[in-house]
N, C-alpha and C positions, 0 to 999 in steps of 0.2 A: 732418101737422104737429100737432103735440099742441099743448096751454096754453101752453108754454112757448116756444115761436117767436116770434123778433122780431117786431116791425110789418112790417115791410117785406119780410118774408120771405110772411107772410099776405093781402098785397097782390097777388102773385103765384098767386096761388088764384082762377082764373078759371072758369066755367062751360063748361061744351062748347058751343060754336057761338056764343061770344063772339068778339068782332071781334079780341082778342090771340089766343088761340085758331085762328082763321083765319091768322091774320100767321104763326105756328108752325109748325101745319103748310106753309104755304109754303115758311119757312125750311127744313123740315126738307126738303123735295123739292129745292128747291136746291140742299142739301149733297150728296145722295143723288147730285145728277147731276153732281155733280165726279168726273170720270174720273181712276184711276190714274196717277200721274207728274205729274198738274196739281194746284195748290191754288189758291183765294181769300182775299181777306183779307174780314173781317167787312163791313168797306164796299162790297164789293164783292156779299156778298148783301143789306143792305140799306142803304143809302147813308145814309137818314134815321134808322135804330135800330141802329149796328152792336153796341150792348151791349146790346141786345135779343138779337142774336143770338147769344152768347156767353151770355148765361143760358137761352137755350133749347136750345143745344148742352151746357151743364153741369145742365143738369137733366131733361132727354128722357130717357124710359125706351125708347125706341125704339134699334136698332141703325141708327146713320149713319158715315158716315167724318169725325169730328169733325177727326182727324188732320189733314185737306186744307183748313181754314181757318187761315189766320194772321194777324198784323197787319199794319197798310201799311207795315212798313218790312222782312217776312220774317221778324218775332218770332216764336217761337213759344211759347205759353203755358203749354204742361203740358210743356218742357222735354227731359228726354233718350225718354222715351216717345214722346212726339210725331217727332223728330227723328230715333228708330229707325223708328218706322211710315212717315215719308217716303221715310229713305233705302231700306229696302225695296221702296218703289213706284218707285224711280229716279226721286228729285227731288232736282233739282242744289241743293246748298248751297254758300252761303260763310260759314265758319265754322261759327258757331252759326243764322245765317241761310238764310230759304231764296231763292236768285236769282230775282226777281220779273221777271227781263228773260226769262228762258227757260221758268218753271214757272207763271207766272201765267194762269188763263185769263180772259181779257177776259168785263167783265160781260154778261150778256145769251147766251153761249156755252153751249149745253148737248153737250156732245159726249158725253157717257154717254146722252142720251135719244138722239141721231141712229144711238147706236154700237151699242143696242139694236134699235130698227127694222131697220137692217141686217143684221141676224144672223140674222132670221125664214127 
């Protein structure tokens, strides 16, 4: 970020192995272990910073499947990109939404970590 970056943008400029830093990477292992076909919504990786987690998803230089977070009602943010990258992965939509009764994986669920151990 050069001179010219808001404040609040500069605010976000945290050191390595600061404690937002740590929260991050968390998030980002969370996302990572959203298995194909399923999505969360931001509240659901972090209940108490869900736009926490939506600016560490919009600004992570790292590859994640950003694709499989939505909002709590099945919104989805980045629109018809997002909405191709779902229906791709076979996540049922309604509408422009995506169905939270069938595609939602309950917090605390990692089936992409369980789905890897068993592949060994």
């Amino acid at each position: 970020m050069g001179p010219s970056a808001p404040r609040w943008k500069a605010a976000w400029r945290v050191p390595a192995g600061s404690r937002i830093d740590t929260r991050a990477a968390r998030i980002l292992a969370l996302v990572r272990a959203i298995p194909k076909g399923f999505v969360q919504t931001y509240g659901d990786i972090d209940p108490h910073a869900p736009r926490l987690v939506g600016h560490v998803l919009a600004t992570t230089k790292y590859k994640v499947p950003w694709h499989r977070v939505v909002r709590a009602d099945g919104g989805m943010t980045q629109g018809r990109v997002q909405r191709e990258r779902l229906r791709k992965e076979g996540v049922p939509l309604c509408g422009n939404r995506v169905d939270l009764t069938v595609a939602r994986l309950p917090r605390g669920i990692t089936l992409g970590m369980s789905a890897k151990r068993d592949s060994r």
